[in-house]
N, C-alpha and C positions, 0 to 999 in steps of 0.2 A: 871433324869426325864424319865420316860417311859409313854408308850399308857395305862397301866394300874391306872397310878394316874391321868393322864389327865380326864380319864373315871371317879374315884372317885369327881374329881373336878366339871365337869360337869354335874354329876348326882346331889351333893349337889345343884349346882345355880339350877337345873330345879326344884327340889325339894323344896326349898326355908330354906333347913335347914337340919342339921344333921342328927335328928333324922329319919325323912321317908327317906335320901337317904340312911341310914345304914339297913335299911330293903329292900330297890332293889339292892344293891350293897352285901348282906349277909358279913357283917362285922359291928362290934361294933362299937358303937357310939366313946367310947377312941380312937379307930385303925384308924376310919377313921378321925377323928380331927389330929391325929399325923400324915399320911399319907399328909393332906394338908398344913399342919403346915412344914414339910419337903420341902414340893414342894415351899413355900414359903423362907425361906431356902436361896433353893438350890437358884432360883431367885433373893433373895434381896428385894423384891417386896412386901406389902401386897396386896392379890388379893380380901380378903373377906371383907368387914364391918361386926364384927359381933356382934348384940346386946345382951339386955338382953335375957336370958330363954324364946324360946316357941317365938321369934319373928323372922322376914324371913330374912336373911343372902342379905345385900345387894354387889352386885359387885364394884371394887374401877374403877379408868382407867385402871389400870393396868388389874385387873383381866378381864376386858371385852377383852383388848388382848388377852390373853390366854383364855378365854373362846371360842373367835372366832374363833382362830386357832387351841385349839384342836377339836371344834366341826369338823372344816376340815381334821383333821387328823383321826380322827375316823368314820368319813362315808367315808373316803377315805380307810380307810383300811376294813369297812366291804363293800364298791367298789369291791375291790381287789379279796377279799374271796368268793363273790359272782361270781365272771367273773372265779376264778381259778376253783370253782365248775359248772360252768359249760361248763369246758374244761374238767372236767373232767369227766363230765355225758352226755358229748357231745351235751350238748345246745347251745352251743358257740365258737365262737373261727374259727378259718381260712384252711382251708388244699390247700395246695401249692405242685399243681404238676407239672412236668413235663412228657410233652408228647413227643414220638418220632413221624414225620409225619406217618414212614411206620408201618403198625401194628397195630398201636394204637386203630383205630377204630375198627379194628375186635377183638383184645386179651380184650382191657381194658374196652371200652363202657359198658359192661353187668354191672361188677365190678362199676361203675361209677356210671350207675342207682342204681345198689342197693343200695349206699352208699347214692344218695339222697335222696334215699326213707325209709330209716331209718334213716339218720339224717339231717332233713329237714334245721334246723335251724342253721346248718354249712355252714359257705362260703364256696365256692372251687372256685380259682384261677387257671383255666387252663392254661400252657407255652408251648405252641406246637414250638418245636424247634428240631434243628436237634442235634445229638448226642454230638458232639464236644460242642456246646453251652448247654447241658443238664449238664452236666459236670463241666463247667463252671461255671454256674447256680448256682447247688448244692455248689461248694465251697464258692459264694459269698452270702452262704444261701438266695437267691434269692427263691431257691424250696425247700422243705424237700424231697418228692420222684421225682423220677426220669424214664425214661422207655428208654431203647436201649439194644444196644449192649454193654459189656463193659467186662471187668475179674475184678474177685474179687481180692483183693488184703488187703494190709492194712491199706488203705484207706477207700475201698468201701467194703459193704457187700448188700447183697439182694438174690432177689426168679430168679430161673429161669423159665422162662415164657412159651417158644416154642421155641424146635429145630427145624427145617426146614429146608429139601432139597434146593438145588436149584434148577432152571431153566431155559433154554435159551428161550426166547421167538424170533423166527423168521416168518416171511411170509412165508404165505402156499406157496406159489410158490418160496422159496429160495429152492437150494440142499440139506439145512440139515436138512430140513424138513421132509424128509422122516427117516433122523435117529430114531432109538428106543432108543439111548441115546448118549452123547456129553462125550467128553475130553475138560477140556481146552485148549489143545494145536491146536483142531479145529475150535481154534477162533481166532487162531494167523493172519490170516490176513483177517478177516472182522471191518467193521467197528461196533463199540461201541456205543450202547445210554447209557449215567451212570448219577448215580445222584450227584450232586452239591459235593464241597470239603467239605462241613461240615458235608456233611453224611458218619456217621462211614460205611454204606455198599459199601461207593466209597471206601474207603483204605483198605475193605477187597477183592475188588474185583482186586483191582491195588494190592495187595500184591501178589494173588492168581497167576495172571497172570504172573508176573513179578518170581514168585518159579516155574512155567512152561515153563518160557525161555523167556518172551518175554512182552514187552510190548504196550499195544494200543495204538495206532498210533491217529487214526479218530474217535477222540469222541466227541459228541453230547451229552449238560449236561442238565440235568432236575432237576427241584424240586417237580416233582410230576408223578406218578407211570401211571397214568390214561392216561398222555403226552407222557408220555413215550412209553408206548405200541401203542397208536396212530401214533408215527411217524416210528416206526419201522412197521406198516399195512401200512404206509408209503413210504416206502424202503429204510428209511432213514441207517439201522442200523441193530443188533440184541442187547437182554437186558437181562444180568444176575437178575432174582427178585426170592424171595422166593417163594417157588409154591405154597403158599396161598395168597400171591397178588398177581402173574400171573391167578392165576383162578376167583379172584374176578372180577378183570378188563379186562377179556378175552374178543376179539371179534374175529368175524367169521374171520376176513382176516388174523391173527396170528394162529401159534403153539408152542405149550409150550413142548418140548422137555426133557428130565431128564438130567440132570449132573452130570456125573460119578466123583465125588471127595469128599476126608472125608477131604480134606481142606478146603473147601470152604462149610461153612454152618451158616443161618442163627440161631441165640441165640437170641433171648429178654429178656429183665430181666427189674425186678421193683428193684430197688438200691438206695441208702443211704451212707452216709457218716458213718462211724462209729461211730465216735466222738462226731458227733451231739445228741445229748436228742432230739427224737421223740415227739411230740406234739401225744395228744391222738387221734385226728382225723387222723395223718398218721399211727396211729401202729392199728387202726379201720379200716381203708383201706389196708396193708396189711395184717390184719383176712379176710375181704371180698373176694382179692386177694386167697390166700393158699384155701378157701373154694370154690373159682371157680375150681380152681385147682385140687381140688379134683371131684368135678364133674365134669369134662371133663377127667380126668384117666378112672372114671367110664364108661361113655360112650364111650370111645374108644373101 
């Protein structure tokens, strides 16, 4: 039994008879008597009453079962065909991202709108999380994409987003404030503002510190950049941040100083598992992505 004799079967009852449904079905009147005559069969079942020449094919119990359930099974499969077209014409269907806190708003927002503004009729389920849980995420396909810090490997593949410098952010009245630029090892004994363990920029800056001999002693942890700099105007501290969120969230009582080091540098990337089958709404959002990207080369 397939969807294709079910379809013969039920065009016959709507039809009330052989002959007009062998003219919507385009198969002969023999072809498709034997096609039902099989499907009977194969069931054990007669499904049709069927009279003399030229009079209307009544259904038995049986055939009303089968008549019901494949009417179900055939709007359920032109359901199916309809929803998969427009996943694929991007009428439908869900895109699952994931966000990093830091970054996110300034690299992806643009990228974001556009995608709503070309494809209106698409969910997007935002996941603003921090990198360890992005990760995470993506493996328990909770998101398709993804955005941080990460290396590709044979897992993950993706775009690289913004390299970026670092930057010490300290009080215009501390000593290093007058520096024109930082070593890490002239942070060996101040205190630290860092953010939370789940942001991949805290384990690159405890790596960083710890390959320059030493590690922070008096740290003060945030989940958020905008606090961060506020407590260090503060006195609380000084705070390694990429120097496009040091300038975003700059105020008068901070200075954002440069950081002499090629090991310590922020990466973003939008990433993916390999393995996963893309949904056409994320491989739609990375076009939009690569085409930001390309206009921001330009304007550099």
């Amino acid at each position: 039994m397939d969807l294709k004799t079910l379809h013969y079967f039920v065009e016959v009852v709507n039809a009330g008879g052989f002959s007009k449904a062998s003219k919507t079905v385009f198969l002969t009147q023999p072809a498709l008597s034997k096609a039902i005559r099989l499907l009977e069969e194969e069931l054990q079942m007669v499904l049709l009453e069927r009279g003399k020449r030229g009079t209307q094919v009544k259904l038995t119990a049986a055939g009303k079962v089968v008549y019901r359930h494949a009417e179900q099974l055939i709007n359920g499969r032109q359901r199916m065909l309809a929803e998969l077209d427009g996943l694929r014409n991007l009428t439908g269907g869900t895109l699952r991202l994931g966000l990093a806190p830091l970054g996110s708003a300034e690299l992806f927002a643009p990228a974001i709108a556009k995608f709503r503004q070309q494809y209106p009729k698409i969910e997007m389920q935002l996941l603003v999380r921090g990198g360890i849980e992005q990760t995470a995420a993506l493996k328990k396909d909770d998101i398709e994409l993804a955005t941080g810090i990460i290396d590709f490997d044979d897992e993950f593949d993706g775009l690289r987003i913004r390299n970026e410098p670092m930057v010490v952010v300290v009080p215009k009245s501390h000593p290093l404030a007058s520096y024109k630029q930082l070593q890490l090892n002239d942070l060996r004994q101040q205190a630290q503002v860092m953010f939370e363990r789940e942001y991949t920029l805290y384990e690159l800056v405890l790596s960083a510190c710890e390959k320059a001999g030493f590690a922070p002693t008096e740290i003060t942890r945030v989940s958020h950049a905008d606090f961060g700099i506020a407590l260090v105007a503060a006195g609380t501290g000084v705070m390694l941040l990429p120097q496009i969120i040091a300038e975003r969230y700059r105020v008068d009582a901070v200075v954002n100083v440069p950081l002499a080091s090629r090991d310590l540098r922020w990466e973003l990337s939008l990433f993916w598992r390999k393995q996963q089958t893309l949904s056409f709404a994320a491989k739609a959002m990375i076009e939009l992505v690569k085409l930001q990207l390309i206009e921001d080369n330009k304007k550099a």
